[in-house]
C-alpha positions as CSV (number, residue, x, y, z in Angstrom):
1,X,11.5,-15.5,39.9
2,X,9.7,-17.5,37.5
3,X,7.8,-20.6,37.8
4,X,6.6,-23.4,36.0
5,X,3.1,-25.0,36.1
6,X,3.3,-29.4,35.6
7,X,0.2,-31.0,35.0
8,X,-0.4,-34.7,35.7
9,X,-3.6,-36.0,34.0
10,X,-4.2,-39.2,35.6
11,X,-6.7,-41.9,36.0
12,X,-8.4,-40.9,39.2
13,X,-7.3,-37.3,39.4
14,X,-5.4,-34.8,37.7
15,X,-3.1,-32.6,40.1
16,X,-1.0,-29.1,38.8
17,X,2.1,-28.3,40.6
18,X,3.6,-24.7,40.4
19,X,7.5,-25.0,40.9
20,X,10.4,-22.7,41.0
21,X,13.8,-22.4,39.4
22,X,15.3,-24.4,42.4
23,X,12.4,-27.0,42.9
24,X,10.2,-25.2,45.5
25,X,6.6,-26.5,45.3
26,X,4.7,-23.1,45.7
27,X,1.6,-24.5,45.5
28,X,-0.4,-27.2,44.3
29,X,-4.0,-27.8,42.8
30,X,-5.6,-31.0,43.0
31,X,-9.0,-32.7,42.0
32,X,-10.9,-35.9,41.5
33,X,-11.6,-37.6,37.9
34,X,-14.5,-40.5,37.4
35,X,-14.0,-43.2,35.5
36,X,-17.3,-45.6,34.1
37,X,-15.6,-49.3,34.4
38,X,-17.7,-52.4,33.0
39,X,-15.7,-55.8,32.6
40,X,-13.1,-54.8,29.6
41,X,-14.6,-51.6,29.1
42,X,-12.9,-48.2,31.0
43,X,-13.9,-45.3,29.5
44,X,-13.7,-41.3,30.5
45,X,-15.6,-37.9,30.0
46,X,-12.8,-35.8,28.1
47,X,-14.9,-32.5,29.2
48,X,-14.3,-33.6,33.1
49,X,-10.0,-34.0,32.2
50,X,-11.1,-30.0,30.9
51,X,-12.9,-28.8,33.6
52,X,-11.1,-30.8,36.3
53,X,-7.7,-29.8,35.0
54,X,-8.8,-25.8,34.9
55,X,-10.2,-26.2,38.6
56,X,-6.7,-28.1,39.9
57,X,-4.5,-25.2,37.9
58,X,-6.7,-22.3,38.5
59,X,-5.3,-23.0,42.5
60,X,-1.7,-23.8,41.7
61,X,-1.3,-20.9,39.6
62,X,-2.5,-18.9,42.5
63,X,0.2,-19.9,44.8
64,X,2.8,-18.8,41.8
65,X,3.3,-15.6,42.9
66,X,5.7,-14.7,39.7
67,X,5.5,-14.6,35.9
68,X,5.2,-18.0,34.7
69,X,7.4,-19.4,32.2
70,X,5.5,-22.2,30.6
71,X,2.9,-25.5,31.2
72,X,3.4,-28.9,30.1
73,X,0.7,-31.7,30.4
74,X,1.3,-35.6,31.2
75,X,-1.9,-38.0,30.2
76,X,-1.9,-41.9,30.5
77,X,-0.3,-44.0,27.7
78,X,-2.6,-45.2,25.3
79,X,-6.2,-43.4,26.1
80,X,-7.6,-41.7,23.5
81,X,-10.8,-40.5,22.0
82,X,-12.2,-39.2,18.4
83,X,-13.2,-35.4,18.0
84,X,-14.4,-33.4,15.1
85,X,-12.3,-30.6,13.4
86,X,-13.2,-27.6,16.2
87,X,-11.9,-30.6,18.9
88,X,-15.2,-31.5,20.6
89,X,-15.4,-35.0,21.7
90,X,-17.4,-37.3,19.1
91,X,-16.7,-40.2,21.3
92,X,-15.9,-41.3,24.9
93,X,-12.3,-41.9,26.0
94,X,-11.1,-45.3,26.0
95,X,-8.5,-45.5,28.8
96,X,-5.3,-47.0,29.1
97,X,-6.4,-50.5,30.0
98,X,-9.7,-50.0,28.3
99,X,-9.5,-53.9,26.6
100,X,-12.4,-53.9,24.4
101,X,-9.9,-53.8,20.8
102,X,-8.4,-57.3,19.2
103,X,-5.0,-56.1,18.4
104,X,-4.4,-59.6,15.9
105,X,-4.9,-57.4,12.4
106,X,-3.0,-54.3,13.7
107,X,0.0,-56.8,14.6
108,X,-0.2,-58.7,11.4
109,X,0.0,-55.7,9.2
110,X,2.8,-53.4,11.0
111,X,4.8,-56.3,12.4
112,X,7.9,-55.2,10.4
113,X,7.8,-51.3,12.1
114,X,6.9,-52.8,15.2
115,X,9.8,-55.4,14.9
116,X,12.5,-52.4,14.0
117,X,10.8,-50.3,16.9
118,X,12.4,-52.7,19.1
119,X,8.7,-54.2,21.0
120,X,7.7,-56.2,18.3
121,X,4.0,-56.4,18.7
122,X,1.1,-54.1,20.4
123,X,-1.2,-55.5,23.0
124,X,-4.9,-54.9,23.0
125,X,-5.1,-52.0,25.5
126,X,-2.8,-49.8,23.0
127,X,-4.2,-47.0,21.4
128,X,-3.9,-48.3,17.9
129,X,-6.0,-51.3,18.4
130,X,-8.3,-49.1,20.0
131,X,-8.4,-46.5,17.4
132,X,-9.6,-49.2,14.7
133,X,-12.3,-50.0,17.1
134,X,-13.5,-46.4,17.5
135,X,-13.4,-46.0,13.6
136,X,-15.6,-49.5,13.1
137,X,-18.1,-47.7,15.5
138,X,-18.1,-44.2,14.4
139,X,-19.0,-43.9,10.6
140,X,-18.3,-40.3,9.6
141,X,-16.7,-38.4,6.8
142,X,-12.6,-38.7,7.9
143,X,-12.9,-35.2,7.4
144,X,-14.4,-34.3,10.0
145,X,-12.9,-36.9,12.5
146,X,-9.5,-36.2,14.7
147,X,-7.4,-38.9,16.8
148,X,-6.8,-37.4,19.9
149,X,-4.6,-38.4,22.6
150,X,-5.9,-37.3,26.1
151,X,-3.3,-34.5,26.7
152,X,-3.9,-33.5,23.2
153,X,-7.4,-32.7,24.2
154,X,-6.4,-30.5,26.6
155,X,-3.4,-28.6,25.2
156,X,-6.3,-27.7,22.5
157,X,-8.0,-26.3,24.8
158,X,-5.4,-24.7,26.5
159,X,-3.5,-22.9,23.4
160,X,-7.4,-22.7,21.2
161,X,-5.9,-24.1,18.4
162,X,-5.4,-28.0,16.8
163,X,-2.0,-29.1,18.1
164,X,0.6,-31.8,17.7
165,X,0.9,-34.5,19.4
166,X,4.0,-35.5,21.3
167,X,6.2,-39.1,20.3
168,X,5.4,-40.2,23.8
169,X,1.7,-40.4,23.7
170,X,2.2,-41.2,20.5
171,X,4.2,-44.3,20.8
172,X,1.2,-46.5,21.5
173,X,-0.8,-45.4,18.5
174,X,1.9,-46.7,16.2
175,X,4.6,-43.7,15.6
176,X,7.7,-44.8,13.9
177,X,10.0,-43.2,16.8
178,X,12.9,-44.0,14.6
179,X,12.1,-41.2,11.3
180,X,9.6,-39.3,13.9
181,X,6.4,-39.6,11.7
182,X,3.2,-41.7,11.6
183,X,4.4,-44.9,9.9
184,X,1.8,-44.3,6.4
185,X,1.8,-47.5,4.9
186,X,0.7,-49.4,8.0
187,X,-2.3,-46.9,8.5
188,X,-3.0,-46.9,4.5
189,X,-3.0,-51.0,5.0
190,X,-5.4,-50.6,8.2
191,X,-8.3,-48.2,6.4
192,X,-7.0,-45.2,8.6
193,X,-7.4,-41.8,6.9
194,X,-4.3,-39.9,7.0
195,X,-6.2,-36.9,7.8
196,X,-7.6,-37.8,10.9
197,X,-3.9,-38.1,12.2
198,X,-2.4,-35.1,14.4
199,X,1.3,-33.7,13.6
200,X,4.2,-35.5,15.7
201,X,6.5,-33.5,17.8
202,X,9.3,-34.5,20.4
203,X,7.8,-33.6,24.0
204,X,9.0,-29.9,25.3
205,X,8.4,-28.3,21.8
206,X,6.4,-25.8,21.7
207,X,2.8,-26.3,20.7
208,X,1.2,-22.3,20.9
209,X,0.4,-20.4,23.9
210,X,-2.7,-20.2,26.5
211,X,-5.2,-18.4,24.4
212,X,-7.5,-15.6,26.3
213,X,-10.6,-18.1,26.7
214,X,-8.5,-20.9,28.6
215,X,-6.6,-18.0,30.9
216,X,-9.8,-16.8,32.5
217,X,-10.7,-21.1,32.8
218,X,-6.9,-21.7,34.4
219,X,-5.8,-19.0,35.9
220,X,-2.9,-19.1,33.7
221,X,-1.8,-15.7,31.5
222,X,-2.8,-15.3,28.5
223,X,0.4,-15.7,26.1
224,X,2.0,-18.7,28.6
225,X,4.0,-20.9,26.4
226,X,2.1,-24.2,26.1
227,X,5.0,-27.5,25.4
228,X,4.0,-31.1,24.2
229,X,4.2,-33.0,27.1
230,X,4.7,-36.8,27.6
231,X,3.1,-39.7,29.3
232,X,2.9,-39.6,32.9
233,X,5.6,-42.6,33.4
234,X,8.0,-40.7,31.3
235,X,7.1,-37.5,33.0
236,X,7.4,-39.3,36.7
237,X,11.3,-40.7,35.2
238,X,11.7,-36.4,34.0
239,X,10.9,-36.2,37.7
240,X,12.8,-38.7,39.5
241,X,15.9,-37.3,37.1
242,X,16.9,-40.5,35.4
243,X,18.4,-38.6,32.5
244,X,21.4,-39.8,31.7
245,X,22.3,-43.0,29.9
246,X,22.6,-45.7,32.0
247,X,20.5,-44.1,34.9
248,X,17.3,-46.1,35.9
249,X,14.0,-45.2,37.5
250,X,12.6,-47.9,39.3
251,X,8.9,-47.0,40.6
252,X,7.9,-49.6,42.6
253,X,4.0,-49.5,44.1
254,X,1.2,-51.3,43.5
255,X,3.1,-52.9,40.9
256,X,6.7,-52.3,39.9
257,X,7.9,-50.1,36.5
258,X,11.4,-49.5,35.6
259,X,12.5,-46.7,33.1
260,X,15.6,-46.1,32.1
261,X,18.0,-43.9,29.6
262,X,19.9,-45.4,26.3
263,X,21.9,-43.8,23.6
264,X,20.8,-46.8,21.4
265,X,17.7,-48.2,21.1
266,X,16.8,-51.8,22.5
267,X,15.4,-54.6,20.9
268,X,13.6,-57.3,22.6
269,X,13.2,-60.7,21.2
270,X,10.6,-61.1,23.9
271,X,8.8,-57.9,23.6
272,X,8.7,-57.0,27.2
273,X,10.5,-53.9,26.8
274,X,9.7,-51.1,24.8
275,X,11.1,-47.4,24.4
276,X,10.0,-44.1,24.4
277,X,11.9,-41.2,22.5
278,X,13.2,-38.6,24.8
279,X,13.2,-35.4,24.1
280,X,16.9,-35.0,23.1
281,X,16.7,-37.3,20.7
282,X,17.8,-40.7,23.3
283,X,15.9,-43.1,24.0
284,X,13.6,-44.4,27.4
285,X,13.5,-48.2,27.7
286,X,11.5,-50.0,30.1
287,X,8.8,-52.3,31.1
288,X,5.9,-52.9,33.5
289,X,6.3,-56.2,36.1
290,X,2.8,-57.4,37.5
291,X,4.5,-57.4,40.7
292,X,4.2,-55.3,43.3
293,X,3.4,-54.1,46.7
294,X,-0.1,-55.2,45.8
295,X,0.2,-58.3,46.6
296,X,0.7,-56.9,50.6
297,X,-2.7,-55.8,50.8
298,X,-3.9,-59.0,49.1
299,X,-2.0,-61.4,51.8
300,X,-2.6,-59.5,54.7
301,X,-5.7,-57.4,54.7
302,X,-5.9,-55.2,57.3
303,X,-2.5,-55.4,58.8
304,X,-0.4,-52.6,60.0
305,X,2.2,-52.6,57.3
306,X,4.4,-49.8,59.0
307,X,4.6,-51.9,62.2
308,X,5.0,-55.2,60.5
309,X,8.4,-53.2,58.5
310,X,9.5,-51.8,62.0
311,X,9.2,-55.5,63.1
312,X,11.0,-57.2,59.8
313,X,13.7,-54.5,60.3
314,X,14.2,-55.8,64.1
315,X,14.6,-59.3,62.9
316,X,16.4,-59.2,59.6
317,X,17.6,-55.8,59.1
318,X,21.7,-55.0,59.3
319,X,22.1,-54.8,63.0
320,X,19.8,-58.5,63.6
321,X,22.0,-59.6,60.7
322,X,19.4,-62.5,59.7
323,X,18.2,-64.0,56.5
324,X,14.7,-63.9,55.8
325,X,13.1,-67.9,55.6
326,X,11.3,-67.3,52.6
327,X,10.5,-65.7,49.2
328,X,7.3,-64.7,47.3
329,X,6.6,-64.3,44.4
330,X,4.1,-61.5,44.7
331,X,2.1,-61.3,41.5
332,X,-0.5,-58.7,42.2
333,X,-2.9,-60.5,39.6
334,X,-2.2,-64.0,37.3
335,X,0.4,-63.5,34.6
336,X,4.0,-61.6,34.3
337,X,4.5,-59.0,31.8
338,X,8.3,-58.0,32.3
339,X,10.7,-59.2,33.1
340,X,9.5,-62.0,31.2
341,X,6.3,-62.6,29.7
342,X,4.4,-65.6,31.3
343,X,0.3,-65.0,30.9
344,X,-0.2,-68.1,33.1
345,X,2.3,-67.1,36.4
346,X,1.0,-67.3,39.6
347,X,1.8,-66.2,43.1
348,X,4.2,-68.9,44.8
349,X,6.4,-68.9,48.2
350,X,9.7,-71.1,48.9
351,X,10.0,-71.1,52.1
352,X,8.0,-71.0,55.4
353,X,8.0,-67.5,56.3
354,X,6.0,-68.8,59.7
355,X,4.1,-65.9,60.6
356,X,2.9,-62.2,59.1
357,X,6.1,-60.6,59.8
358,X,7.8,-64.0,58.0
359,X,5.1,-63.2,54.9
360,X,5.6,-59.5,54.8
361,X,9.4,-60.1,54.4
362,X,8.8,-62.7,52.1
363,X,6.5,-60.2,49.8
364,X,9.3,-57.3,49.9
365,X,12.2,-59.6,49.2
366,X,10.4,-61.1,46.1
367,X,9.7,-57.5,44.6
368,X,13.5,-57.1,44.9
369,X,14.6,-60.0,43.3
370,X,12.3,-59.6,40.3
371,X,13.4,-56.0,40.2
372,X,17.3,-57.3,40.1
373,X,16.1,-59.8,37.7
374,X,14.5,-57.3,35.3
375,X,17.7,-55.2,35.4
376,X,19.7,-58.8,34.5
377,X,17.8,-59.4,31.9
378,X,18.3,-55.5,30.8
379,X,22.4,-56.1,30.9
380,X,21.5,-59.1,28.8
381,X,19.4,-56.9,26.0
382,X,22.7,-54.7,25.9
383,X,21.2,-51.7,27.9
384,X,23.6,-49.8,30.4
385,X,22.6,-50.6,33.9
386,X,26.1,-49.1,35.8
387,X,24.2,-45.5,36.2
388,X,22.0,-44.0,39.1
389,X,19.3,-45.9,40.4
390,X,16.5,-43.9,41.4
391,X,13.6,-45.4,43.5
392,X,10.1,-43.8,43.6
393,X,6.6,-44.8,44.9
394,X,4.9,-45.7,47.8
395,X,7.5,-48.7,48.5
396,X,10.0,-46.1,49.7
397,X,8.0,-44.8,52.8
398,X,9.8,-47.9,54.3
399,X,12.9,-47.8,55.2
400,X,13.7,-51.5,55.8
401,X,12.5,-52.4,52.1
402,X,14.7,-49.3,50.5
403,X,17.9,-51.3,52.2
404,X,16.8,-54.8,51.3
405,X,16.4,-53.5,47.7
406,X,20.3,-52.2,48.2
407,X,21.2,-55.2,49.8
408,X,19.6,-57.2,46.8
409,X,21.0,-55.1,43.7
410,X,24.5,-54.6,45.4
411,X,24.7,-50.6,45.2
412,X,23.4,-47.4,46.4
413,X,19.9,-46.1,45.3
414,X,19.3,-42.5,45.5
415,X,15.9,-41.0,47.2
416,X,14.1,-38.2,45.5
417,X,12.6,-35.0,47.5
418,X,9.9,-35.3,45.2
419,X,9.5,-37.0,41.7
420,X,5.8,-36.5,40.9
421,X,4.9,-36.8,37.3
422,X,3.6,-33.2,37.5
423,X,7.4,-32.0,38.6
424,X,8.8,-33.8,35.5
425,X,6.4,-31.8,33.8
426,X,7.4,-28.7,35.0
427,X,11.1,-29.6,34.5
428,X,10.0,-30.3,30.5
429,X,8.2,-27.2,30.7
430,X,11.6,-25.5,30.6
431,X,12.8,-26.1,33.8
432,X,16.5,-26.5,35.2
433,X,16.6,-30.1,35.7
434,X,19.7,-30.1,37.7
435,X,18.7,-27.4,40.6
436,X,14.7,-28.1,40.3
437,X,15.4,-32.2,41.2
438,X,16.7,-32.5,44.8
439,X,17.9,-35.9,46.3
440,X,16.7,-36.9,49.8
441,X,19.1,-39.5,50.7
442,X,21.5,-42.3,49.0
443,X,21.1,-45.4,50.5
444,X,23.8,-47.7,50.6
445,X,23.5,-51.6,50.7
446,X,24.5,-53.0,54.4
447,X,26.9,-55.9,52.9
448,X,24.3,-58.6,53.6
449,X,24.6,-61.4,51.1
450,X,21.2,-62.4,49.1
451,X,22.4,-64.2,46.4
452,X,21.9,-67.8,47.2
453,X,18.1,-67.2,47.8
454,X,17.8,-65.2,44.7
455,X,19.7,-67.6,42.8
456,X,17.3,-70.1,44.5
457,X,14.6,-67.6,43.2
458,X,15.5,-67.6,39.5
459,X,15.6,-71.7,39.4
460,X,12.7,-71.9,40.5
461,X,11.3,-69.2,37.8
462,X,12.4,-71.2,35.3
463,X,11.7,-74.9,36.2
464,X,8.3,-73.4,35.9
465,X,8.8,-72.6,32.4
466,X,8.2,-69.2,32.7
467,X,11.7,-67.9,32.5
468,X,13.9,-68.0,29.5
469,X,16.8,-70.5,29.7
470,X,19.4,-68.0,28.5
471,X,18.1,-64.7,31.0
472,X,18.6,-67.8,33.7
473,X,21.8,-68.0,32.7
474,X,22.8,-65.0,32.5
475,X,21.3,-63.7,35.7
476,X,23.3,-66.7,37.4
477,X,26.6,-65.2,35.4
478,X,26.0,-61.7,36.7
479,X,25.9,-62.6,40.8
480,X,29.4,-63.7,39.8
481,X,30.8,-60.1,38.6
């Protein structure tokens, strides 16, 4: 039987994941990643991701027990570093949220390309931005200089060869996902050498094969086919198996993401959504709230969150049939990126939730609201929405908050086995997508009516200014349907 290896490269570890034709985990490979954090600045050794990601695959591709069929590598969106030609680093990574870079000049001069990409303008933390800062600071001949995304790096080292870089990585660093190619008269505009830029595939393309040097490093045979990969919120929407148009991941944590499928691509007038290129050619829209289950741990520190949803299910669940008092607005940190853009929101409760079980509902019942609104305001943008609704993250280990979620959206949502960024890895890898993705339950909404409080909700978001007249509107028009 074969297997496939997925490798998540994240920000505080990077975990491999051997899995079989039907979506057994055989085994798994873990192991931690340091990060050197100073005010904006977030930066990363690229020879730890190397020497960490060889230790974490060297033990999942022990438990494979079976040829294996191919490796694919997700990395955070937007870190990236400089090499020289033979790929050794020449500087540190900047991270994802690495905010050091002014991203004014990039916007000026590629405003049309960002404007036809559908997100109209970059934010600081992206990797162009951040790529014109590395280049101010490191005076070299171009020839001798490489942009490298942070799965790039490895994937050189994996196959011992330059590679390509995939569109997804990519997409931060200013691809035109549209014609598929580095976008050469914004780059000529901004001083950046062509040559320093790496050749753009579509993730699962094959980039080589694991060379002898990196099989006795990984474990993994020599002559393994290597595939570009993806970032690791695409890969964990390849995992959670919202492939189809009109199908939805919504990853709700420490803050909330939603990714979905398009045939067409979106553009946003507000720039809170952007897309990603899929690998058949569709496209990936979606956005990042600065809600979130983080704002839990913020409002009640040390609390037993388990018992306080076992309690909130007692009082308002289906069977207590009771409407929770109050609503929060849980912003895990000041400003809203999605489903508007507001830099000066703040946290605010209507209501008097009365005591911590009263706030703990309150918390969950705002994340579900700002998740319906963000799929209003996607039905506004012209985005299919009617499709399967996956949820994923840490928000799901209760049960009370997967129904209220239902309860608030008005339709099933589907539960995952597992939909780790490294599966989705393994499913690009080559992978059978519809036997290696198994659903765990479909959870249907108990008939309990929310829209008055979210309607309640979305007034009050936009007598603060914050949201849009028109997605008010809207979002009012849809509880009507």
């Amino acid at each position: 039987m074969s297997v496939w290896i997925g490798i998540d490269l994240g920000t505080q570890s990077v975990r491999a994941m051997a899995v079989t034709g039907d979506g057994r985990v055989l085994g798994t490979g873990s192991r931690p990643l340091t990060s050197h954090r100073d005010g904006p600045r977030h930066e990363q050794d690229p020879e730890q991701w190397w020497r960490e990601l060889a230790a974490a695959t060297r033990e999942a591709a022990r438990a494979a027990g079976g040829p294996i069929a191919g490796v694919a590598v997700a990395a955070t969106s937007g870190t990236i570093l400089l090499t020289d030609g033979s790929g050794r680093p020449r500087t540190p990574a900047l991270m994802y949220d690495d905010r050091r870079a002014d991203a004014s000049l990039v916007n000026e001069v590629g405003a049309p390309v960002w404007e036809r990409l559908g997100y109209r303008r970059m934010q600081p933390n992206w990797a162009l931005p951040k790529l014109l800062w590395l280049l101010r600071d490191t005076p070299a001949d171009a020839r001798d200089l490489r942009l490298c995304h942070q799965n790039d790096f490895v994937n050189r080292r994996l196959t011992g060869h330059a590679v390509a870089t995939d569109l997804s990585n990519a997409l931060k660093t200013g691809v035109d996902l549209v014609e598929e190619r580095w976008p050469a008269e914004v780059f000529d505009a901004l001083g950046v050498p062509g040559e320093i830029l790496p050749e753009v595939v579509r993730p699962g393309v094959r980039l080589g094969v694991v060379c002898p040097a990196a099989a006795e490093e990984t474990g993994l045979p020599a002559g393994t086919p290597v595939l570009a990969g993806a970032t690791d919120g695409c890969a964990a929407q390849l995992g959670a198996g919202a492939l189809r148009p009109g199908s939805w991941n919504s990853v709700l944590g420490t803050t909330l993401v939603l990714k979905g499928v398009t045939r067409e691509l979106i553009h946003d007038p507000l720039g809170v959504v952007y897309s990603h290129r899929a690998p058949d050619g569709s496209w990936l829209p979606g956005g990042a709230s600065s809600t979130g289950a983080g704002a839990l741990t913020r409002d009640l520190p040390g609390r037993d969150l388990d018992a306080l949803s076992a309690r909130a299910a007692a009082r308002y669940g289906p069977d207590a049939n009771g409407t929770p008092p109050a609503v929060t607005y849980p912003l895990v940190s000041r400003g809203e990126r999605f489903p508007f853009a507001a830099p000066e929101a703040e946290t605010f409760t209507l209501g008097d939730p009365g005591d911590d079980v009263g706030r703990y509902t309150a918390v969950l019942l705002g994340a579900a609201f700002v998740e319906r609104l963000c799929f209003d305001y996607l039905d506004l943008l012209g985005a299919p929405v009617d499709g399967e609704i996956v949820l994923t993250g840490g928000a799901t280990r209760s049960a009370y908050w997967t129904r209220l979620r239902a309860d608030v959206l008005g339709r099933p949502v589907t539960l995952r086995e597992n939909a780790e960024p490294a599966l989705g890895m393994a499913v690009l890898a080559g992978g059978d997508p519809a036997r290696m993705i198994r659903t765990r339950a479909v959870v249907e909404p108990s008939g309990a009516d929310l829209r008055e409080p979210y309607l309640r909700f979305v007034t009050e978001l936009e007598r603060r200014g914050w949201l849009d007249a028109t997605v008010a509107a809207h979002a009012r028009e849809r509880t009507t349907r």
